[in-house]
VOPAGU-2260 file (C-alpha; in pm, 1 decimal, decimal comma):
REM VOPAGU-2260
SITE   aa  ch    i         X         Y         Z
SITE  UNK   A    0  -13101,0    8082,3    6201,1
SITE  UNK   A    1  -12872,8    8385,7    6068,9
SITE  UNK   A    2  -12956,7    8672,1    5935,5
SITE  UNK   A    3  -12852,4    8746,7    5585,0
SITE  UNK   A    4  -12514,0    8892,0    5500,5
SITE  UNK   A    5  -12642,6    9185,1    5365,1
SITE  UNK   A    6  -12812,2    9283,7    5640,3
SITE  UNK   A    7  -12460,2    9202,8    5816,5
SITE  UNK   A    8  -12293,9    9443,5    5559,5
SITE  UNK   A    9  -11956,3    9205,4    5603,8
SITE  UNK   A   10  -11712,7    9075,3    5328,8
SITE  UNK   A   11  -11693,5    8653,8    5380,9
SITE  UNK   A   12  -11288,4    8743,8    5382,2
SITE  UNK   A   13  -11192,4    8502,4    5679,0
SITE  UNK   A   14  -11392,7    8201,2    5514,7
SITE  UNK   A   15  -11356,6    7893,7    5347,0
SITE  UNK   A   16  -11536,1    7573,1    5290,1
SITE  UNK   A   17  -11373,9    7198,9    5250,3
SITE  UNK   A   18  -11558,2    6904,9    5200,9
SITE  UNK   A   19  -11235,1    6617,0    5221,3
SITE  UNK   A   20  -11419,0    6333,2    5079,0
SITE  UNK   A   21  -11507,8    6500,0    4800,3
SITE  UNK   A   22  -11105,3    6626,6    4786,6
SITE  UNK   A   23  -11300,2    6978,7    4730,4
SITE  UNK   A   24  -11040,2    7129,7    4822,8
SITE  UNK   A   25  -11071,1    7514,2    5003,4
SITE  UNK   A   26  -11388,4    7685,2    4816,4
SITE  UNK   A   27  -11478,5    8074,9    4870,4
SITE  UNK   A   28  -11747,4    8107,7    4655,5
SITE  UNK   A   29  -12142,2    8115,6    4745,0
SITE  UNK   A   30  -12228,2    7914,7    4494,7
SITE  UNK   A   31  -12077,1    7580,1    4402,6
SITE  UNK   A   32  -12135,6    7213,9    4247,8
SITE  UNK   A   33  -12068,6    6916,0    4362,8
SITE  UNK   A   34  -12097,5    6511,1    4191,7
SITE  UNK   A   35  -12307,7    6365,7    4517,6
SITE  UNK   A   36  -12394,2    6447,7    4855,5
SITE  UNK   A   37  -12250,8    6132,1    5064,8
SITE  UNK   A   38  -12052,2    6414,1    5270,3
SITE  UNK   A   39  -11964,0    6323,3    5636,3
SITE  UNK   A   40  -11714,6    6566,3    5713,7
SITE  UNK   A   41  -11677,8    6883,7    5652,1
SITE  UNK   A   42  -11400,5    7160,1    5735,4
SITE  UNK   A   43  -11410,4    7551,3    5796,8
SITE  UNK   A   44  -11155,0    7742,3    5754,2
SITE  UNK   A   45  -11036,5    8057,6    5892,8
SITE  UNK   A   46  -10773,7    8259,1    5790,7
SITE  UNK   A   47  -10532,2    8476,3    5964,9
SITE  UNK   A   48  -10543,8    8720,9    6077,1
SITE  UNK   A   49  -10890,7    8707,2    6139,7
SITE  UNK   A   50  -10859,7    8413,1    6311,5
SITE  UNK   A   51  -10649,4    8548,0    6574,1
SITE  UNK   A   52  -10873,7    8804,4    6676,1
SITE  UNK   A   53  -11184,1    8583,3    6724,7
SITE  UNK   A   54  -11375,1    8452,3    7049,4
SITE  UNK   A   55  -11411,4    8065,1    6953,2
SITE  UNK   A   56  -11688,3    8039,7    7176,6
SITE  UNK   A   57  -11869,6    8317,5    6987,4
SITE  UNK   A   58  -11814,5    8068,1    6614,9
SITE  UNK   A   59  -12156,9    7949,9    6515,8
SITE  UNK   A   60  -12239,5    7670,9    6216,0
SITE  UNK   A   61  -12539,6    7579,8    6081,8
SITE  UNK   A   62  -12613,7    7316,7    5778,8
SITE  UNK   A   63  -12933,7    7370,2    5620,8
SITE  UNK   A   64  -13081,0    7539,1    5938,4
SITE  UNK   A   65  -12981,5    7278,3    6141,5
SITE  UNK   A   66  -12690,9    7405,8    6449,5
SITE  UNK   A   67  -12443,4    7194,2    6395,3
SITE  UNK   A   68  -12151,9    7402,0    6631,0
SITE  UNK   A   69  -12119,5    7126,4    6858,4
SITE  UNK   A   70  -12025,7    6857,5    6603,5
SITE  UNK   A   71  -11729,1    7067,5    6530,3
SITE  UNK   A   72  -11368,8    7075,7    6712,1
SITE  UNK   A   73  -11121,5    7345,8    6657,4
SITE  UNK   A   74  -10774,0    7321,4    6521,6
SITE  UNK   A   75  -10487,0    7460,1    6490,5
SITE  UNK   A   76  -10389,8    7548,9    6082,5
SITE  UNK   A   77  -10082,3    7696,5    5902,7
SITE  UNK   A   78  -10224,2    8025,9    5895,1
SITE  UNK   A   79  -10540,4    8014,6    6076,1
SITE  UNK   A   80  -10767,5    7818,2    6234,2
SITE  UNK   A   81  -11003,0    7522,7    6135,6
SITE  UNK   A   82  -11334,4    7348,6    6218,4
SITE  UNK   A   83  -11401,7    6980,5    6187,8
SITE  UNK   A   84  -11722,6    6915,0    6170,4
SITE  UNK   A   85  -11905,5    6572,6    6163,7
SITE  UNK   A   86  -12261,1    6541,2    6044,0
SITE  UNK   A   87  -12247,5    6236,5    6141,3
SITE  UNK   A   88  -12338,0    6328,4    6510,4
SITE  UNK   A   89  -12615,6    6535,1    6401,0
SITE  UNK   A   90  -12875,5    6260,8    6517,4
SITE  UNK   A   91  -13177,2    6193,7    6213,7
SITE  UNK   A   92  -12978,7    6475,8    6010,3
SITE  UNK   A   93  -12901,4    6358,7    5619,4
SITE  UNK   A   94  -12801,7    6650,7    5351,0
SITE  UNK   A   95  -13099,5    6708,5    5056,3
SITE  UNK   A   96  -13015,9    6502,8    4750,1
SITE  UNK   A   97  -12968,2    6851,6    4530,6
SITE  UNK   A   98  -12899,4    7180,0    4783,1
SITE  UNK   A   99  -12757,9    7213,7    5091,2
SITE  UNK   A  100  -12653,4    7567,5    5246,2
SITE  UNK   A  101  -12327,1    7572,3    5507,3
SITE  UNK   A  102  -12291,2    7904,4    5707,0
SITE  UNK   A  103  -12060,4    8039,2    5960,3
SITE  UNK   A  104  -12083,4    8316,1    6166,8
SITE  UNK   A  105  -11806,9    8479,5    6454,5
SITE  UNK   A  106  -11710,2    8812,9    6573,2
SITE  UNK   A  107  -11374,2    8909,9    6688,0
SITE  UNK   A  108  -11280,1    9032,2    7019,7
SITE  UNK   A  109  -11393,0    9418,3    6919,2
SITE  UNK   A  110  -11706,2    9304,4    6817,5
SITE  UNK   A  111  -11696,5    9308,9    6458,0
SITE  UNK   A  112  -11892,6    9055,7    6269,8
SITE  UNK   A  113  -11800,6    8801,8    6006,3
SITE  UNK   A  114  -12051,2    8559,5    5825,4
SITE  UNK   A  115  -12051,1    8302,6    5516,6
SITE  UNK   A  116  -12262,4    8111,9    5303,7
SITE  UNK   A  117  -12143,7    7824,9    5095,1
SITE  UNK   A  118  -12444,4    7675,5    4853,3
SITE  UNK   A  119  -12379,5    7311,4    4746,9
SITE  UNK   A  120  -12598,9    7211,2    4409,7
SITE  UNK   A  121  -12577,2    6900,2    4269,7
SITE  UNK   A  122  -12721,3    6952,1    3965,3
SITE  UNK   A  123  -12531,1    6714,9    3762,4
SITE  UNK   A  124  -12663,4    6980,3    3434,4
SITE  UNK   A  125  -12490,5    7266,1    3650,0
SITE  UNK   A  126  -12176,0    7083,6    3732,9
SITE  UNK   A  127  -12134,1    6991,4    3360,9
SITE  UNK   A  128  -12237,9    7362,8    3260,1
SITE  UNK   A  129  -12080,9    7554,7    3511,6
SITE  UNK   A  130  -11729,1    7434,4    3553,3
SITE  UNK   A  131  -11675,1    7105,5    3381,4
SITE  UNK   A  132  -11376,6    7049,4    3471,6
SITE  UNK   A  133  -11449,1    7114,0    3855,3
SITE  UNK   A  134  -11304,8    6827,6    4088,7
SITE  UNK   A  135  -11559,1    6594,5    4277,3
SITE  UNK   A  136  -11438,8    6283,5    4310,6
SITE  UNK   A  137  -11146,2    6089,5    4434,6
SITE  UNK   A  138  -10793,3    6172,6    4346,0
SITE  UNK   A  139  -10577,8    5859,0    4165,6
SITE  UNK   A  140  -10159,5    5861,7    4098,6
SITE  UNK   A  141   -9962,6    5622,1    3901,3
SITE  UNK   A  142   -9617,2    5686,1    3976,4
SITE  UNK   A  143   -9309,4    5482,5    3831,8
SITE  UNK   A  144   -8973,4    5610,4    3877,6
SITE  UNK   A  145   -8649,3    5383,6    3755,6
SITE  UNK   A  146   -8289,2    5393,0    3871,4
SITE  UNK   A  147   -8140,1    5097,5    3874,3
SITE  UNK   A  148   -8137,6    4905,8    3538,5
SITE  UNK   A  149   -8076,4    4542,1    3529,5
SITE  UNK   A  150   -7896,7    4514,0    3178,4
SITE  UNK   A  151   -7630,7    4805,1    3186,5
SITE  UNK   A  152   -7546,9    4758,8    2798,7
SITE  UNK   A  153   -7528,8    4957,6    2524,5
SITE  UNK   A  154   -7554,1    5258,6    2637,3
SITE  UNK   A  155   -7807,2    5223,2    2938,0
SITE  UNK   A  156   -7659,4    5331,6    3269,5
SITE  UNK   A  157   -7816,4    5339,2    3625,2
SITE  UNK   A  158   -7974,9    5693,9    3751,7
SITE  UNK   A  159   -7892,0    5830,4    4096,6
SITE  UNK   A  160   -8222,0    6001,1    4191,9
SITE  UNK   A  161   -8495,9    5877,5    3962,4
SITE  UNK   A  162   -8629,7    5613,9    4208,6
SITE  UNK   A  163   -8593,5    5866,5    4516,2
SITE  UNK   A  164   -8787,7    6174,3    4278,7
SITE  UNK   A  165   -9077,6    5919,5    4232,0
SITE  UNK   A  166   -9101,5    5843,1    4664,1
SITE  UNK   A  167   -9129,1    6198,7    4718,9
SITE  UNK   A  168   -9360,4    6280,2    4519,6
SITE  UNK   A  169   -9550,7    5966,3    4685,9
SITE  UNK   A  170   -9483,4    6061,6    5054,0
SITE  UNK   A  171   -9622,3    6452,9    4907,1
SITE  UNK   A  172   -9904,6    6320,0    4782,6
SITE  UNK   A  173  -10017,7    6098,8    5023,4
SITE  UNK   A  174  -10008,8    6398,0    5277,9
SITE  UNK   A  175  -10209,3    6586,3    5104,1
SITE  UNK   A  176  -10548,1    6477,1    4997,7
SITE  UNK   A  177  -10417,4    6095,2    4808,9
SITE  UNK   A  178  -10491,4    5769,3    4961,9
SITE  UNK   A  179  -10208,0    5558,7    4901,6
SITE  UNK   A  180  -10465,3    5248,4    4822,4
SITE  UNK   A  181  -10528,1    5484,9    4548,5
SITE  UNK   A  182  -10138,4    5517,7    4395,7
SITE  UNK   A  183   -9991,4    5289,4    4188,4
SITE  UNK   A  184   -9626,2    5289,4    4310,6
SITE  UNK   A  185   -9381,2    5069,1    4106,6
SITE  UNK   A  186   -8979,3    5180,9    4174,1
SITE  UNK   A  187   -8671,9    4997,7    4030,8
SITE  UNK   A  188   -8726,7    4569,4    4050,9
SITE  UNK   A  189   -9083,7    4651,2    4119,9
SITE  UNK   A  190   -9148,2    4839,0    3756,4
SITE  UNK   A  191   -9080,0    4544,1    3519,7
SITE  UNK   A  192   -9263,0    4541,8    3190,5
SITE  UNK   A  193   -9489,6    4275,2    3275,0
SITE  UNK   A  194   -9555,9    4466,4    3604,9
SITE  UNK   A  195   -9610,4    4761,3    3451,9
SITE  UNK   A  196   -9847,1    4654,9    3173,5
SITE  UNK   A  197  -10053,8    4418,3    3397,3
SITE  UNK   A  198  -10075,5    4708,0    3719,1
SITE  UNK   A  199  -10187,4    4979,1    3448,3
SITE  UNK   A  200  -10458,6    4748,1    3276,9
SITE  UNK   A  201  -10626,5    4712,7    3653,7
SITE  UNK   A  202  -10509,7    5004,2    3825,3
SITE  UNK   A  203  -10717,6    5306,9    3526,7
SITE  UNK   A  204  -11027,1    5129,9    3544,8
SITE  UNK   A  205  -11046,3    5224,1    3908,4
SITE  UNK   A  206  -11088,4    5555,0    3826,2
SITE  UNK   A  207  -11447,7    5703,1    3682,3
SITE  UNK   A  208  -11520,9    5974,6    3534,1
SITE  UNK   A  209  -11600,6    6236,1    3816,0
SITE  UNK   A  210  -11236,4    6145,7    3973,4
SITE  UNK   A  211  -10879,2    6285,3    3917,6
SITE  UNK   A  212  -10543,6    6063,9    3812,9
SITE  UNK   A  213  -10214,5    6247,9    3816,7
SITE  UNK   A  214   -9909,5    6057,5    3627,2
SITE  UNK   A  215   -9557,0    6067,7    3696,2
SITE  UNK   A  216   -9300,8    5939,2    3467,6
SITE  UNK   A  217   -8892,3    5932,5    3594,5
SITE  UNK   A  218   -8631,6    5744,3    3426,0
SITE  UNK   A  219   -8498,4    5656,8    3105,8
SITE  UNK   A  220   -8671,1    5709,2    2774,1
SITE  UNK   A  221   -8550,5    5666,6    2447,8
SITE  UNK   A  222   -8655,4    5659,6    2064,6
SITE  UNK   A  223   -8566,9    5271,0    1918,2
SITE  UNK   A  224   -8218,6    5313,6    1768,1
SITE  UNK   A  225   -8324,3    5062,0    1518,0
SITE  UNK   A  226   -8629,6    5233,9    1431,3
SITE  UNK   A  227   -8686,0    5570,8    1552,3
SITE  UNK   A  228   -9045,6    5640,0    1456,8
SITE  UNK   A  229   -9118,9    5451,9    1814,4
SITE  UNK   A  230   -9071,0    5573,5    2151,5
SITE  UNK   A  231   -9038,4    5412,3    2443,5
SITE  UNK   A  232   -9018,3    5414,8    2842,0
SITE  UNK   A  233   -8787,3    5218,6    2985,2
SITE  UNK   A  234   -8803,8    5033,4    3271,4
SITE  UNK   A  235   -8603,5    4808,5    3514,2
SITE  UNK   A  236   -8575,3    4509,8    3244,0
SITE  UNK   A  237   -8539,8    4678,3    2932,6
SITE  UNK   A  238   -8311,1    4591,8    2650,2
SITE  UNK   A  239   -8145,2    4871,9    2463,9
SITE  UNK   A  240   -8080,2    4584,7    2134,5
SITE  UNK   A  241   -8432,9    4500,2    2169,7
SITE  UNK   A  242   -8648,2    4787,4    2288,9
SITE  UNK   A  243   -8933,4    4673,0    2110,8
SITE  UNK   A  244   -8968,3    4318,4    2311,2
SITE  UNK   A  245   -8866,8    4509,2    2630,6
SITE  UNK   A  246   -8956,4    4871,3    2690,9
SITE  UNK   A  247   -9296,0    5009,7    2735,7
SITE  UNK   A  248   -9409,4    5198,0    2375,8
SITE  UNK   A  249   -9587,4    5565,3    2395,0
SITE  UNK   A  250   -9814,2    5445,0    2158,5
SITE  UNK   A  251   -9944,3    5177,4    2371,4
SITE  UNK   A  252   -9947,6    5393,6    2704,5
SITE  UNK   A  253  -10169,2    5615,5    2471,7
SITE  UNK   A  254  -10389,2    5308,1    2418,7
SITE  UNK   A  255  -10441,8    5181,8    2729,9
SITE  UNK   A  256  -10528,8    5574,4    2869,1
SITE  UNK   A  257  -10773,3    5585,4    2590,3
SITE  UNK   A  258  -10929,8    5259,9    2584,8
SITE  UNK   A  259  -10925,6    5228,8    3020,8
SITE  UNK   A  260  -10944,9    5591,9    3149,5
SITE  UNK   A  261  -11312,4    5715,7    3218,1
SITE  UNK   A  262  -11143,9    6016,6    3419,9
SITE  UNK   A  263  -11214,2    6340,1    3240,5
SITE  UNK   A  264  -10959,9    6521,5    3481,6
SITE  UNK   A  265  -10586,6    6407,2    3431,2
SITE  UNK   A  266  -10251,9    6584,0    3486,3
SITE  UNK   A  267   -9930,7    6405,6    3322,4
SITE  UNK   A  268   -9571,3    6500,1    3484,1
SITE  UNK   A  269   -9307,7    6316,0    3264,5
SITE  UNK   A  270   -8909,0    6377,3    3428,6
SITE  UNK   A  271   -8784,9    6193,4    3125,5
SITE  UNK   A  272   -8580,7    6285,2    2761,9
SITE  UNK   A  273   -8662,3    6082,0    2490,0
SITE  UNK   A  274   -8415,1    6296,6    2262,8
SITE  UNK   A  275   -8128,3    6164,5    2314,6
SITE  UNK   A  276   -7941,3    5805,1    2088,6
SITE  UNK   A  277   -7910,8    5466,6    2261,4
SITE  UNK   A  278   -7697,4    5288,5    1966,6
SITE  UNK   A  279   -7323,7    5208,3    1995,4
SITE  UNK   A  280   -7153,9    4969,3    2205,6
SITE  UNK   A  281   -6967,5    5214,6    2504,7
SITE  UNK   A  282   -7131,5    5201,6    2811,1
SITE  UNK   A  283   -7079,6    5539,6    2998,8
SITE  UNK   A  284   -6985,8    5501,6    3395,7
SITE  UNK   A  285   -7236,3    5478,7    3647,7
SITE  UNK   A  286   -7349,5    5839,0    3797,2
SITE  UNK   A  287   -7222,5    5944,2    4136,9
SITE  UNK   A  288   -7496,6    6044,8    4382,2
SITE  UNK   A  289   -7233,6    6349,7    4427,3
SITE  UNK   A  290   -7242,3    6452,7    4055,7
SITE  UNK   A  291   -7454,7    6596,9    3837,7
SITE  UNK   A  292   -7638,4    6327,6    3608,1
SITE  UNK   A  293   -7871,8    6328,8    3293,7
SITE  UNK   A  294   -8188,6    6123,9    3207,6
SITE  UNK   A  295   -8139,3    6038,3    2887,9
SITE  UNK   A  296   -7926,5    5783,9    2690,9
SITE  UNK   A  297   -7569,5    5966,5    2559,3
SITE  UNK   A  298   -7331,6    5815,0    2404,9
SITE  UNK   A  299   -6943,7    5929,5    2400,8
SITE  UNK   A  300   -6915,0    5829,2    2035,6
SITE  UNK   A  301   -7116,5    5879,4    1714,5
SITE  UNK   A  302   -7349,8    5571,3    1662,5
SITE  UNK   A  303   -7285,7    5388,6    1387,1
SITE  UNK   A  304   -7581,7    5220,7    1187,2
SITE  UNK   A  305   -7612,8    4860,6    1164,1
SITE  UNK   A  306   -7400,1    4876,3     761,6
SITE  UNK   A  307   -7126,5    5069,1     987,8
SITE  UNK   A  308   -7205,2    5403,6     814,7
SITE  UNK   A  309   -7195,0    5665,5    1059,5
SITE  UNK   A  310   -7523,4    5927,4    1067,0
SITE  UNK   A  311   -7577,7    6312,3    1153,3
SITE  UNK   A  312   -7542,0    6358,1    1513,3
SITE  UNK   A  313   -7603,6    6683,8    1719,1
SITE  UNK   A  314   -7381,5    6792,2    2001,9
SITE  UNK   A  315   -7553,7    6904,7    2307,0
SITE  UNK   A  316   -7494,5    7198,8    2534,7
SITE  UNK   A  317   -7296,4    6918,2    2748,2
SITE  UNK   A  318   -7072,6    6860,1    2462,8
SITE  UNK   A  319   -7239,5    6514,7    2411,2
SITE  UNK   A  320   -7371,5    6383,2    2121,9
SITE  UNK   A  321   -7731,2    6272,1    2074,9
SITE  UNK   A  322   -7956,4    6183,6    1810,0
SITE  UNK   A  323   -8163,8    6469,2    1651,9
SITE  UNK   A  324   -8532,5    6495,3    1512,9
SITE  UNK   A  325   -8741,1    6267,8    1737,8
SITE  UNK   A  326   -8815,8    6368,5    2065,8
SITE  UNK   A  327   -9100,8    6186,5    2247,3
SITE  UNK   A  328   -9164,8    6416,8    2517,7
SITE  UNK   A  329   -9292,1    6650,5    2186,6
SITE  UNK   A  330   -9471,9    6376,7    2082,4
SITE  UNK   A  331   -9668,9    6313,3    2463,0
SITE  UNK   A  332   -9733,7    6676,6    2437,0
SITE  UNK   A  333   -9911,3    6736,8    2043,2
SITE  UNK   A  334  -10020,6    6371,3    2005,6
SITE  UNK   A  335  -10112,2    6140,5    2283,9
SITE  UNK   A  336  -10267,7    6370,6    2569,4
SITE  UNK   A  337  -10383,9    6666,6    2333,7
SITE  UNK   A  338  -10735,4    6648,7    2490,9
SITE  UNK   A  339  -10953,9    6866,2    2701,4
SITE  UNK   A  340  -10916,2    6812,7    3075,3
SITE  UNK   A  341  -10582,1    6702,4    3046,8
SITE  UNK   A  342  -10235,6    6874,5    3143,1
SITE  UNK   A  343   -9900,7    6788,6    3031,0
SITE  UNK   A  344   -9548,4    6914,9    3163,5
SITE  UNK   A  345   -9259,1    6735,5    3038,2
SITE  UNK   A  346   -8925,1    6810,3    3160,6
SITE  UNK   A  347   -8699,5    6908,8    2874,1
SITE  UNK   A  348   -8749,7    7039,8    2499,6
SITE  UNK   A  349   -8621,7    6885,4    2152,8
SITE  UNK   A  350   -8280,1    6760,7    2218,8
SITE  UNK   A  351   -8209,3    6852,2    2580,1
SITE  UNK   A  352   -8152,4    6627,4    2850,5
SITE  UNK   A  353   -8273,4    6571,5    3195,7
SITE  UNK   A  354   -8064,4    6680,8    3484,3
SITE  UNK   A  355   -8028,4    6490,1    3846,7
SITE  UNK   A  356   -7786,0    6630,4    4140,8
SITE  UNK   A  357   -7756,7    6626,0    4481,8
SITE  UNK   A  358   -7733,4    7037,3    4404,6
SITE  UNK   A  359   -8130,9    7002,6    4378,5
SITE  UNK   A  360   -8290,4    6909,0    4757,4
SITE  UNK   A  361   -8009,9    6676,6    4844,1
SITE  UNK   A  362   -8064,7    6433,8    4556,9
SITE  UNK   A  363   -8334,9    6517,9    4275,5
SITE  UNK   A  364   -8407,1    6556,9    3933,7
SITE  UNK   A  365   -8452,1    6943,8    3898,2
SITE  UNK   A  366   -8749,3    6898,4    3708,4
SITE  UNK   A  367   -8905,5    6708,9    3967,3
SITE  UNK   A  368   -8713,8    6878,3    4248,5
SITE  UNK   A  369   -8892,9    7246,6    4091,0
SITE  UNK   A  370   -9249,5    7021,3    4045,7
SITE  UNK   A  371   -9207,4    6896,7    4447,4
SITE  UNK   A  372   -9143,4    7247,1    4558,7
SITE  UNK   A  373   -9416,7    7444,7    4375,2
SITE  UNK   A  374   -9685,8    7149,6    4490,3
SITE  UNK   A  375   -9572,2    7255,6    4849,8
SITE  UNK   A  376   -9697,7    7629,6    4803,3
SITE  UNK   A  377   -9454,7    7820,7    4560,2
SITE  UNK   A  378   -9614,1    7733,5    4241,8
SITE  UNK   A  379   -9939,5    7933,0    4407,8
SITE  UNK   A  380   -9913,9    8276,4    4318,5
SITE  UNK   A  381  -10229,5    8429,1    4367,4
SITE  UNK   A  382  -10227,1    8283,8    4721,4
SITE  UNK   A  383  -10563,1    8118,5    4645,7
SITE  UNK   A  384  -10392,6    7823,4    4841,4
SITE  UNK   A  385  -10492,8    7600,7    4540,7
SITE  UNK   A  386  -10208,8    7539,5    4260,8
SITE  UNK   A  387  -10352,5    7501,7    3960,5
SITE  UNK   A  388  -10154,5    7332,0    3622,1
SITE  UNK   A  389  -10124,5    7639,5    3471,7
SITE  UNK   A  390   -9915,2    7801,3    3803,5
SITE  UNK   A  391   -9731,4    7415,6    3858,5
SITE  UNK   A  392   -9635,5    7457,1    3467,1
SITE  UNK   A  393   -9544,1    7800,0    3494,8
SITE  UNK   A  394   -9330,1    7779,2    3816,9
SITE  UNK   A  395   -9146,5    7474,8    3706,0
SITE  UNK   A  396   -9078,1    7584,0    3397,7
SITE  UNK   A  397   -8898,7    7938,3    3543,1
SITE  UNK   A  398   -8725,3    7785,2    3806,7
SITE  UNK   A  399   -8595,6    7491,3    3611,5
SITE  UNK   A  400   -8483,4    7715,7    3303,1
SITE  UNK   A  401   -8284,1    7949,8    3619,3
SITE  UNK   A  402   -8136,5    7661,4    3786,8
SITE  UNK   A  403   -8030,9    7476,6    3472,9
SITE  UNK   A  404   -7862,8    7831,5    3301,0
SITE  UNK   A  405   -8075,3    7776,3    3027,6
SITE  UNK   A  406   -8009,1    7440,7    2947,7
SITE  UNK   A  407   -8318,8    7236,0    3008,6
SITE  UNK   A  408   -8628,1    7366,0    2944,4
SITE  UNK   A  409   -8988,3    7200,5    3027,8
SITE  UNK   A  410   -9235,6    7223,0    2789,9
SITE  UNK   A  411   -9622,8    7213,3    2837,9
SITE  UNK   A  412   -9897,4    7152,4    2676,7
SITE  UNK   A  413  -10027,0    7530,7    2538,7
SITE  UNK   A  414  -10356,5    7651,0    2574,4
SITE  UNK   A  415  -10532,8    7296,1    2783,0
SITE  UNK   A  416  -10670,6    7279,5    3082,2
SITE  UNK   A  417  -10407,2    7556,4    3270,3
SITE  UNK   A  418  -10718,8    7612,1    3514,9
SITE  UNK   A  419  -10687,0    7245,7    3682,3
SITE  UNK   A  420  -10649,8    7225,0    3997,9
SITE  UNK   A  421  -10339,6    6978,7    4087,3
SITE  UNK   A  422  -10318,7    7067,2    4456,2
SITE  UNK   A  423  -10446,5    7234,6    4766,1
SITE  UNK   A  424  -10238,9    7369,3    4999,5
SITE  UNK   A  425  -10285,3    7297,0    5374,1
């Protein structure tokens, strides 16, 4: 059994403690709370460059004073080292229902000393108390991303990169902690209204309320030209003339979250613009992959209102003309998600649009291109290797506002839930 770290006189510097099933991600501190103990593996990690300098036949773990070194295999990390370690070759061995104590202990090649606690408590009053917005369970994604358009009429064109932001973010996700069982992935002819409606009522009810569900939203949105109190989403089968019959309200996405989502822990990313007019009758050319596109209905003419009576219209930065004083990405942010727990980023502010280029990763939204690159590592900026909402907001809001000249500007949610944690670096 080791000694304690005091005696040691050592800082725990090199250490830190995963438990995967739990999607823990990397903890440092002694102390920490965890949902349930039905823990199999387990993962130390060891940071450079410590890790270079140790004997690996000197590394010694122990799990509740049990030796448990020769359940683990070394291997290779990004900037270190890691331990796998499975418990479940530790023969009669089973971790207590509310403590369990992980340590580590090595010594580099000059003989110098390094050792770590981590204490697990399950309290379910601590976890609440302590950090109650902590992640213990199992992480969730709906993602929906819509390019292609089946009725190109009024106004509603095809996207060049919508679909392909919405894969990438699935392929970065699923390499990183998600099981793609536990993604709802609907692109293009696959995100339908019906399909939408009937994958969301099933899919959120999957998800209780110790686990994590990240949304992503990429397409088209739009206020109804006809009646612009109500926003919508649209998706592959919508109907600009009929948005009401054929697009996918805010309001009732609101619903369903509230009526069918137990998870107290939920990030929304929305690569939309809902600020933008879908009335008139010219239908703007489809978007080269090898131009610069925007999400967002514009029009090249003033819409006219059903008496023919032209109203106010604003001109955009683009020199495009777009409907003023309902924007629904404002509306996700104050109304629908204002709730503890939950983090919202939204991709452009009242009356901007959306851009998409091949300028941005060979073929992205920016928004999303910005969002993909800080989840990789550049969002992290205290190098905790965790990238919390408040970093992904702040990152993708800087970078977007640089690459854009201003132009676009992604709002979040002030003041909730910044401290999330959205993704752990590996």
């Amino acid at each position: 059994m080791f000694i304690s770290t005091a005696a040691f006189g050592q800082d725990r510097t090199p250490f830190a403690l995963e438990l995967p099933e739990l999607n823990t991600g990397q903890l440092r501190k002694v102390n920490n709370y965890i949902a349930r103990t039905d823990v199999n593996i387990v993962k130390f990690w060891i940071a450079d460059p410590y890790a270079a300098m140790m004997n690996w036949s000197d590394i010694k773990v122990v799990v509740n004073t049990k030796a448990a070194t020769t359940v683990c295999h070394q291997r290779a990390a990004s900037s270190g080292k890691m331990l796998l370690c499975d418990l479940n070759r530790l023969v009669g061995f089973k971790l207590d229902g509310n403590k369990n104590v992980f340590e580590i202990e090595a010594k580099t090649k000059d003989g110098t000393r390094y050792f770590a606690s981590f204490v697990m408590l399950t309290d379910a009053k601590q976890v609440a108390v302590k950090d109650p917005l902590k992640f213990s369970g199992r992480k969730f994604a709906v993602i929906i991303g819509v390019s292609e358009y089946k009725n190109n009429d009024a106004g509603l064109t095809d996207l060049a990169f919508a679909d392909k932001d919405a894969e990438a973010l699935f392929q970065l996700l699923t390499q990183g902690g998600f099981n793609s069982n536990d993604i709802l992935f609907l692109t293009n002819e696959r995100a339908t209204l019906s399909a939408v409606r009937d994958s969301l009522a099933r899919f959120l009810t999957r998800a209780a309320s110790t686990d994590m569900i990240l949304f992503f939203l990429a397409g088209h949105g739009s206020p109804d030209p006809y009646d612009k109190r109500n926003l919508y989403y649209l998706v592959h089968d919508s109907k600009v003339a009929d948005l009401k019959n054929t697009a996918l309200p805010m309001i009732e996405l609101k619903q369903m979250i509230d009526q069918k989502l137990l998870a107290k822990r939920a990030v929304f990313l929305l690569d939309t613009c809902h600020s933008a007019g879908v009335s008139g009758t010219k239908i703007l050319p489809k978007p080269s992959p090898d131009a610069a596109g925007q999400r967002g209905l514009l029009l090249n003419e003033k819409p006219a209102s059903p008496g023919g009576s032209k109203k106010p219209a604003q001109v955009s930065d683009a020199g495009q003309l777009v409907l003023g004083g309902n924007n629904a990405n404002d509306f996700l942010a104050k109304e629908l998600f204002n709730q503890e727990g939950r983090a919202v980023l939204t991709s452009s502010d009242v009356n901007e649009t959306s851009a998409e280029s091949t300028l941005w990763g060979g073929g992205h939204g920016v928004f999303t291109w910005a969002l993909l690159e800080g989840l990789r590592g550049l969002a992290d900026t205290n190098t905790d290797k965790v990238v919390t909402a408040g970093e992904l907001f702040d990152y993708v809001s800087n970078r977007v506002r640089k690459e854009t000249r201003n132009k676009q500007n992604p709002r979040a949610l002030p003041g909730l839930s910044s401290g999330l944690e959205v993704s752990v670096i590996r």
